[in-house]
N, C-alpha and C positions, 0 to 999 in steps of 0.2 A: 646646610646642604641644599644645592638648588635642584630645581625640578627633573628628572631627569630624562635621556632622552633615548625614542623608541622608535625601531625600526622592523613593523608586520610586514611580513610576506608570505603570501599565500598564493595559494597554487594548487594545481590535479599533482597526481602521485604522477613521480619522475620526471618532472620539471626543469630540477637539479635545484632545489632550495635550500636542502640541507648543504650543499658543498658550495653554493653560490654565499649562502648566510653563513658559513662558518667562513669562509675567507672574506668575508665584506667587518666581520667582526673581527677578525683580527687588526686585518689593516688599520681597521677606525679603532682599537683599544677597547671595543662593548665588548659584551658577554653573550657569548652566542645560545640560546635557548630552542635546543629542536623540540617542541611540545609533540612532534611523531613519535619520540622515541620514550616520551612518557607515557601515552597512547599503547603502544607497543610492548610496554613490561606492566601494564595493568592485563591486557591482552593474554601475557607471555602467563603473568600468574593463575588469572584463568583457566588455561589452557591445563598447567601442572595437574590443576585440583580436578579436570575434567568435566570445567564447567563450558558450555556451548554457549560460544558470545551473544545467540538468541535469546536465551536461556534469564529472564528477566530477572526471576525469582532469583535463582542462583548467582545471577552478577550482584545483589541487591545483600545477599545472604552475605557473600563472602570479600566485600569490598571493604568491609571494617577489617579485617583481617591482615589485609597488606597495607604496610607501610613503605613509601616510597622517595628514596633521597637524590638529589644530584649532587655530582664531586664532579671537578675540574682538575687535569694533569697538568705539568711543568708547559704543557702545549698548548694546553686552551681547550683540550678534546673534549666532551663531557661525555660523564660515567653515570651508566644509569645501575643503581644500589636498590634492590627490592628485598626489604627482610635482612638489608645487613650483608646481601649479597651482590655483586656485581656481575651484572648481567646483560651488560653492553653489548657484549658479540652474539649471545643464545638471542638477541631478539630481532635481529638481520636474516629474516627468511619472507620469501615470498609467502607462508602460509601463517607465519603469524602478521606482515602484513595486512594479509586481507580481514584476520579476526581483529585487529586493530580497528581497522574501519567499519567495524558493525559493531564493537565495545564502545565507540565514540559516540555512537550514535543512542546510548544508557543517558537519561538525565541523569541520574546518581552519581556515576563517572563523571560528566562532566561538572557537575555541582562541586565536587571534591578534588579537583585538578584546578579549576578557576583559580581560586586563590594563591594555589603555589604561585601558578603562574606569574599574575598580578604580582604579588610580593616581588619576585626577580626586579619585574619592573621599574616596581617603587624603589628596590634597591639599587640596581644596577644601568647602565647605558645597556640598551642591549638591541641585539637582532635577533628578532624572532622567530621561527618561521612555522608554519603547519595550516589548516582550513579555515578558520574562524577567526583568524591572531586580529586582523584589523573590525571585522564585524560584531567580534562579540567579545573576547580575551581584552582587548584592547582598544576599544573603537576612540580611544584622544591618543591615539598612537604620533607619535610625531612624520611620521614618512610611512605610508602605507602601501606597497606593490602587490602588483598580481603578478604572478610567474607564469606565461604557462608555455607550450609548444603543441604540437599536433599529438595526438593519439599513438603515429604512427614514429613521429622523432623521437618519443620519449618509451615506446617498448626498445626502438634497435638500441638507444644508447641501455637500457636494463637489460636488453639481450647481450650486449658486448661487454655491460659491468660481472655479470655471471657468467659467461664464459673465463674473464679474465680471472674470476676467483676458480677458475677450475668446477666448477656445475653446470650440470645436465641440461643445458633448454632448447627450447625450438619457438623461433622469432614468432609464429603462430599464437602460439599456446599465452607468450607473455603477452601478445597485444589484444589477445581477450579477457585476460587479467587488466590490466590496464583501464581496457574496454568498462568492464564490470566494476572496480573499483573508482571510476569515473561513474557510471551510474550510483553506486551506494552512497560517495560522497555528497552528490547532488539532491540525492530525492530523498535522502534521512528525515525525518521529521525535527528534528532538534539540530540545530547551526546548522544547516549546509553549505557545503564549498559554494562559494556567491562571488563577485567580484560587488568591494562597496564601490559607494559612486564617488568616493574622495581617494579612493584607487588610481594609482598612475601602472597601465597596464604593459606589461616587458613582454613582447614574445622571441621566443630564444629559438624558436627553430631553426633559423637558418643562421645561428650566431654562435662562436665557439665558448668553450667555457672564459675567456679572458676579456672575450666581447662583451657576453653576457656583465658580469664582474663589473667592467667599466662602465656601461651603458646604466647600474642601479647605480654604482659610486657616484656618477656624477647627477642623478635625479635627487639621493641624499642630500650631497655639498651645494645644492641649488637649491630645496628647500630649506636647509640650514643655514644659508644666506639671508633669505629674507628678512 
């Protein structure tokens, strides 16, 4: 079995990395890996037990507790399973979002998430994507991007994703969210969102999702040329 091959991208929240890396991984046959939405149902269980993602002791208490799987459908989706439970859709909120991003920021969590990670790696071709994937999950990643867009392209496009699922927002309100969860990523003490310097940097602002798409597929088939 030869070495196999990895594709980080990373990126500020609403980027579009998760929907940019699950169609970049289909096209190329890898295994798409959102490590956000691992992030997210460590988060999500938390939240259940009423523990406060600040809350040291208590992420530290109750982190042996859950167990955390991924499954893959006839489509390539991935299923996040906590406790035997599938909890895909319960972890798609702005407010566990946000406690995502400060559970990430627990050495403990990420000490314990590493390795799944990694493993995928070893085992599969994959696209990765989430804050750390090339600087520290993966830093001999084969093809490392940054994702990013403006502050402001990436609340309207999360202002018009929630709209369209039918919820309540105001373009305001997300792009201090936004705002905010751009600072927590950055100034965490443990990984923060960083661009490395063997990074090939994509800004999608003013590019549509097909653009975007194309413009990593061919920075991929360029490095996998060489």
């Amino acid at each position: 079995m030869g070495k196999k091959i990895s594709v980080a991208i990373d990126g500020p929240a609403g980027a579009g990395k998760s929907t940019i890396a699950r169609r970049l991984a289909g096209e190329l046959g890898y295994r798409y890996v959102d490590t956000g939405a691992i992030y997210r149902t460590v988060a999500y269980f938390m939240d259940l037990w009423g523990v406060s993602p600040k809350d040291v002791d208590g992420v530290n208490r109750y982190i042996d507790e859950l167990t955390i799987g991924i499954e893959y459908d006839d489509e390539g989706v991935q299923h996040m399973i906590m406790n035997g439970m599938d909890v895909t859709a319960d972890i798609r909120t702005q407010e566990i979002g946000q406690k995502a991003s400060l559970i990430s920021a627990h050495a403990v969590v990420r000490d314990v998430l590493l390795d799944m990670q990694r493993e995928m790696a070893e085992q599969y071709d994959v696209v990765m994507d989430g804050r750390d994937i090339g600087s520290v999950v993966l830093p001999k990643a084969t093809v490392k991007i940054f994702l990013t867009a403006s502050p402001e392209v990436r609340a309207r496009r999360r202002y018009k994703e929630l709209l369209e699922k039918g919820q309540k927002a105001k373009y305001e309100q997300v792009l201090k969210e936004v705002q905010q969860r751009d600072y927590q990523d950055t100034h965490r003490e443990i990984a923060p969102l960083k661009m490395c310097r063997d990074s090939v940097k994509v800004d999608t602002s003013d590019m549509t999702f097909e653009e975007s798409v194309a413009a990593i597929r061919k920075i991929i088939e360029e490095k996998l040329a060489k």
